[in-house]
C-alpha positions as CSV (number, residue, x, y, z in Angstrom):
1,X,188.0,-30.3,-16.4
2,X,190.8,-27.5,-15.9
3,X,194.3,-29.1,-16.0
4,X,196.2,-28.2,-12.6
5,X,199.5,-27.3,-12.8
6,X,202.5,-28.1,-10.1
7,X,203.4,-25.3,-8.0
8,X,206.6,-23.0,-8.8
9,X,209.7,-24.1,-6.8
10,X,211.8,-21.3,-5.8
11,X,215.2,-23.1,-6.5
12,X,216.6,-21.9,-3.4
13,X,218.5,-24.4,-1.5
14,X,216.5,-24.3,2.1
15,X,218.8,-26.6,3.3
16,X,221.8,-25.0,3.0
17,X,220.2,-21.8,4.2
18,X,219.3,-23.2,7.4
19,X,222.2,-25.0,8.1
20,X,223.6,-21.1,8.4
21,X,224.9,-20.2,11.8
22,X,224.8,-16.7,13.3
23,X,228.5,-16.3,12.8
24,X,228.2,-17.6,9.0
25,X,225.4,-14.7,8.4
26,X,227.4,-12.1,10.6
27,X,230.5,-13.1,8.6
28,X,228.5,-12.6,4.9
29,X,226.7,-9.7,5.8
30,X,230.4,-7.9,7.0
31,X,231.2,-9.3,3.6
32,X,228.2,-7.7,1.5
33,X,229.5,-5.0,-1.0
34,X,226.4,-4.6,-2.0
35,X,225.0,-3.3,1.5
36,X,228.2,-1.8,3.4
37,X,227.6,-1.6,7.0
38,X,226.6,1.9,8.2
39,X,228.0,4.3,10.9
40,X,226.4,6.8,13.3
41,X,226.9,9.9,10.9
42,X,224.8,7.8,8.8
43,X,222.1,8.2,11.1
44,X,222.2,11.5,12.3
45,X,219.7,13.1,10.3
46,X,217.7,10.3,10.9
47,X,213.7,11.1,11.8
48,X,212.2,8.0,14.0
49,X,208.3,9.0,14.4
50,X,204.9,8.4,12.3
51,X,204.6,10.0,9.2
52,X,201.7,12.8,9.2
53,X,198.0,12.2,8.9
54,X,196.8,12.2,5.6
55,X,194.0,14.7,4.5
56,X,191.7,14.2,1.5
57,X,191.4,16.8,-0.8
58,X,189.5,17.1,-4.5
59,X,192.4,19.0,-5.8
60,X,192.7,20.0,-9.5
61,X,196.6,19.1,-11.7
62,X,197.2,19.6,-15.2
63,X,196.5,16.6,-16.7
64,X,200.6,16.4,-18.6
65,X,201.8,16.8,-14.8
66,X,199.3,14.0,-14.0
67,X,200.1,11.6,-16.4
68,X,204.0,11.7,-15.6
69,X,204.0,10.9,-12.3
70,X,201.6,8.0,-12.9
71,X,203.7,6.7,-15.5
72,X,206.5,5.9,-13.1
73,X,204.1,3.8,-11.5
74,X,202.7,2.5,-8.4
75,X,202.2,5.3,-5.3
76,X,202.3,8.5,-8.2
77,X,200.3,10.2,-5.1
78,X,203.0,9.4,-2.9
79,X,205.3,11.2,-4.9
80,X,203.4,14.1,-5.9
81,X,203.0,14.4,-2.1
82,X,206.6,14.2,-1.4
83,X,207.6,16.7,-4.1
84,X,204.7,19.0,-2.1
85,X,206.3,18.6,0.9
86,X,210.1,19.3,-0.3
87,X,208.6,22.5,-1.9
88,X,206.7,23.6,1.3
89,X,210.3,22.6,3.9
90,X,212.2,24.6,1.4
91,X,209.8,27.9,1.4
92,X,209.2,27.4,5.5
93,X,212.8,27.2,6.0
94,X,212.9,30.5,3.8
95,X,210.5,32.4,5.0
């Protein structure tokens, strides 16, 4: 019979998270270095709408070209796609 094992704890202390009040989260998040609040210029090139349909294509790389962007992992299609699109804003905006 497989030996079960006890399930991981986090080690985060729930009970002091929820004993957080709004103003305590307000006050840390004001507080976050790491994540500075933003301002409206932030925003202003902002794009709120779905992202295009997708098409599938049987479309031919060279293998080198390929094999980079899946070595920087997960979503490589995703990327070769928004490397496609920068080159195609860049040459409609040119032309």
């Amino acid at each position: 019979m497989a030996e079960q094992k006890a399930p991981k704890t986090s080690g985060t202390d729930w009970s002091r998270i929820n004993a957080f009040t709004e103003e305590d989260v307000e006050r840390m998040a004001r507080n976050d270095t790491d994540n500075p609040a933003t301002v409206e210029d932030d925003w202003a090139d902002a794009v709120i709408g779905l992202p295009p349909l997708k098409t599938p294509v049987n479309a031919k790389f060279d293998a080198d070209v390929v094999d980079w962007f899946k070595a920087q992992g997960r979503g490589y299609q995703a990327r070769m796609n928004a490397v496609l699109r920068r080159y195609m804003e860049a040459h409609r905006k040119a032309g």
